[in-house]
N, C-alpha and C positions, 0 to 999 in steps of 0.2 A: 354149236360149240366148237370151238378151236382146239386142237392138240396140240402142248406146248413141243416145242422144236428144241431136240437138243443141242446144248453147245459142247465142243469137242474140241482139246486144244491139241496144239500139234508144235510142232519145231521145223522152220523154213529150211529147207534141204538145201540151199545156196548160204545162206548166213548166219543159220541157225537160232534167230530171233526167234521167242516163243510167239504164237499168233492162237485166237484160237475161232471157227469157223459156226453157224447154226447148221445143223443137218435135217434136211427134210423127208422121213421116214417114209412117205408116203406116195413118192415116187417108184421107191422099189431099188433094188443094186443098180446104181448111175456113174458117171464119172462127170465132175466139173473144176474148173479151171477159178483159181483165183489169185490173182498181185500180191504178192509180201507188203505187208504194209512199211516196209523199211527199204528193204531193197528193188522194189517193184518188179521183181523176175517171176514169170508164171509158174505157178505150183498146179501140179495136176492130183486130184483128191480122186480116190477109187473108192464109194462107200458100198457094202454089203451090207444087206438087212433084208431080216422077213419080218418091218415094220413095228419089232420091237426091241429086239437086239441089233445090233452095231458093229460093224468094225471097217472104219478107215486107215485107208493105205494112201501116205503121203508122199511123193516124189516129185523130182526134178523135173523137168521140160522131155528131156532128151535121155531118162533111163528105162 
């Protein structure tokens, strides 16, 4: 059986487009990189979790 993957939305730190990302809980507290879908400048995602609770930290390239 599959665990569904939560979706999480957020606001691009360079243009402020809302986007919004799946987070895979099952990794554990990670950080990964993804393109704004508007402006394509990397976002870097900081997510913490003990697998059932959440909380992502969204930022710029370079803060």
């Amino acid at each position: 059986m599959h665990e569904i993957q939560p979706a999480a939305p957020y606001e691009c730190p360079y243009c402020g487009e809302p986007g919004e990302t799946v987070l895979d809980l099952s990794e554990g507290d990670h950080n990964f990189i993804e393109d704004c879908h508007v402006c394509c400048r990397p976002i870097e995602f900081h997510l913490q979790t003990d697998g059932e609770q959440w909380d992502l930290d969204v930022r710029a390239e370079n803060d």
